[in-house]
N, C-alpha and C positions, 0 to 999 in steps of 0.2 A: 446549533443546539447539540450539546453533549447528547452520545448514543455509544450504544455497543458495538464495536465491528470487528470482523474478523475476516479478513485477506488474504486470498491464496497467490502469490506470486511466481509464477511456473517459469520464469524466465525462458532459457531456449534447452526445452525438454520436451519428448515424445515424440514421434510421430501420429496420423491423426485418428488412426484403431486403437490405437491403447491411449491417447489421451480422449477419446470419447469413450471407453471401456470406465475410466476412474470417473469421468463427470456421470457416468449414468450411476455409478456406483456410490456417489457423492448424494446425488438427487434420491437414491435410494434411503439413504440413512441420513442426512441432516434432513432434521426436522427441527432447530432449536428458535428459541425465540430471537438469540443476537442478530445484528445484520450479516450475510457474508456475503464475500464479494469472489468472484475467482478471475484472475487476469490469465488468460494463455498465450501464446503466441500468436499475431495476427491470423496468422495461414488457418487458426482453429477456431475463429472467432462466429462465422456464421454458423457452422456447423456443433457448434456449443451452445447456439442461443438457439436454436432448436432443443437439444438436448434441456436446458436451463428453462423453456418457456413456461413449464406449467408447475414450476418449483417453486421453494423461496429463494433460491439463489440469485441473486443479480451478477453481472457479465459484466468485467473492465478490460479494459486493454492496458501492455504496458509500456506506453509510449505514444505521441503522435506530433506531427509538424500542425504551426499553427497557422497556416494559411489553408484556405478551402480548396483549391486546387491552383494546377499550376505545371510549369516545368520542372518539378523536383522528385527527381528519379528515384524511387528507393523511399519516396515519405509515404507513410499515410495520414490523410486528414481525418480533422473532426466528422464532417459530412458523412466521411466512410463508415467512421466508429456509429456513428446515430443510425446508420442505414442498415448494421446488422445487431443492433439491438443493446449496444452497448451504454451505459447509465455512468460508468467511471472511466477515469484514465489516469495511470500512475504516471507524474512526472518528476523530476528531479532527481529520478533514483542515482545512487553515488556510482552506478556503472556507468550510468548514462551521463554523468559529470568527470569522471576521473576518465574512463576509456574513451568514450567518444566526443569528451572536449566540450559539452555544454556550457555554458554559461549563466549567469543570475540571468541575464538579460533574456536571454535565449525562452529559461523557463518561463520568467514571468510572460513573454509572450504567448507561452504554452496556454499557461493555465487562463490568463483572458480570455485564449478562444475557447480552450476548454466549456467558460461560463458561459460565454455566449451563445453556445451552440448547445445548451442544457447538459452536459459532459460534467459530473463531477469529481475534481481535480483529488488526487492523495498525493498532497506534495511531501517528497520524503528529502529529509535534513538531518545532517551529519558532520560528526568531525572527523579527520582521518587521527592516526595514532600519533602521527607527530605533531601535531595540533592539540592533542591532550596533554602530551608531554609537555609542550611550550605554553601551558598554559591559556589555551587559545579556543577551547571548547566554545564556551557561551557566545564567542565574538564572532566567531566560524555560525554557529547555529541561526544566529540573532540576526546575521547580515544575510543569511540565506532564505529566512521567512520574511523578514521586512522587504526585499527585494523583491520575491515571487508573489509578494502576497500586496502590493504596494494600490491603493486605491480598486481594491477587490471586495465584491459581498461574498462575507465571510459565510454567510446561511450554506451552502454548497458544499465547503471548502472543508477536506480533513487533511489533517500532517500526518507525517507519520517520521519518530525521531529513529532513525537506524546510523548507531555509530559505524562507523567502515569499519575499523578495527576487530569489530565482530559479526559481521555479515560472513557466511559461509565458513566460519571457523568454528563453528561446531561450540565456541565458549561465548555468552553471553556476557555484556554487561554485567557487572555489580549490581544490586540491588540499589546498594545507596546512591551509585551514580546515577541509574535510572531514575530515581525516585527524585533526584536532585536537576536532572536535566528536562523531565516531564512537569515539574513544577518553574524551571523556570520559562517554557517552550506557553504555557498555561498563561504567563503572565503575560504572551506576549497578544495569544490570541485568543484567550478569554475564555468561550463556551464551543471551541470547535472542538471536535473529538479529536483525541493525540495518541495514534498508534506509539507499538514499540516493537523494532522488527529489528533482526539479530540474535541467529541459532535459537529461537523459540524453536522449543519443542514438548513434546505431550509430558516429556518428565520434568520440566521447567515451567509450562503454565500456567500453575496456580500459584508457583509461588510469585512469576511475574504479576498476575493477575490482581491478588491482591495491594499493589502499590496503587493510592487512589489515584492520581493522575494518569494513571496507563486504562485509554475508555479501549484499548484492543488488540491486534497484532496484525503485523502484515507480514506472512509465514511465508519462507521461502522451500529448501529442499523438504520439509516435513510436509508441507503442503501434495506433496508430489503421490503420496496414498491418502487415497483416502478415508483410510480407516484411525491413520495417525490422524489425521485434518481434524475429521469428525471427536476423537478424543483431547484434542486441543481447542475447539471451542466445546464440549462438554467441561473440562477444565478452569477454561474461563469463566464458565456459567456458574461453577461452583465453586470456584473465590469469591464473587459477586454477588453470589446469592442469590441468583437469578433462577426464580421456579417456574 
């Protein structure tokens, strides 16, 4: 079911006084109707769902292995994520495929256990820059959701499309490309809700906001105050129309 969302991605930021200083300061001022998610670093995950527990905020993590336990040094699983209070899990993100070498295979494993173990998945897909340039956008995106997403219920399941090319570069996406890539990301998976994540920020929201197939964002360094955060889903809410 298409929904509003809106995703805080904190990748490997804070230590865990000043990243519980901004989640209390988060929980202080959103109040809005969207969904929002905040993903931090594992090391701040229990210590956030306390902070998170009597808010609207839900708790994701960003990243996990998809076996329950085991000999694998350095993973964390599902079971882990559920036991401190976690409801999401980003996977596929383009770091977690360019730097550390993931695979299609790899994810769609992810996200299976992700379901299983009631974890829902924000599987993010991308093209990089020489893949636009070659023409190879749709074909890069297309084989990366069909993959991950390959005999899965979709009910759980959100995307989120963040081109590499503008992840941390501070310039977003086009408009038209966006609007061209979320229509066709739409076609593929119907009524899941389809972020757009890529240098959003509070001065760029609305007008992302307003493309209809963008149902959100999954915000990465602007996410990191929370007073930007909080003006970027106010932002969305009011391209949307959401009173």
């Amino acid at each position: 079911m298409r929904r509003n969302i809106v995703a805080a991605n904190w990748k490997m930021h804070f230590g865990i006084n000043e990243a519980e200083n901004v989640a209390e300061r988060m929980v202080e001022i959103i109040k809005n109707k969207t969904e929002v998610i905040v993903c931090p670093p594992f090391v701040f995950l229990d210590r956030l769902s306390r902070v998170f527990s009597d808010s609207l905020i839900k708790l994701g993590a960003q990243n996990m292995y998809f076996e329950e336990k085991g000999a694998f040094t350095g993973e964390i699983s599902p079971i882990m994520l559920k036991s401190v209070g976690c409801e999401y899990v980003i996977l596929g993100h383009s770091e977690r495929r360019h730097i550390f070498g993931e695979s299609d295979i790899d994810i769609h494993k992810k996200v299976v256990s992700a379901i299983e173990h009631d974890l829902k998945p924000i599987l993010c897909v991308g093209e990089t820059l020489a893949q636009r340039k070659d023409g190879k956008a749709k074909d890069v995106v297309e084989r990366q959701v069909i993959a991950a997403l390959d005999g899965v219920d979709l009910s759980s399941v959100v995307v989120a499309y963040e081109p590499v090319w503008a992840i941390g570069t501070g310039v977003p996406a086009d408009l038209d490309t966006i609007n061209e890539m979320h229509t066709f990301i739409r076609g593929l998976v119907e009524d899941v809700p389809v972020l757009y994540g890529g240098s959003v920020k509070d001065k760029n929201a609305f007008e992302l906001a307003h493309i209809d197939d963008v149902d959100g964002f999954l915000v990465g360094s602007a996410s990191l105050d929370a007073d930007v955060f909080k003006k970027i889903i106010d932002e969305f809410e009011r391209a949307k129309g959401v009173n």
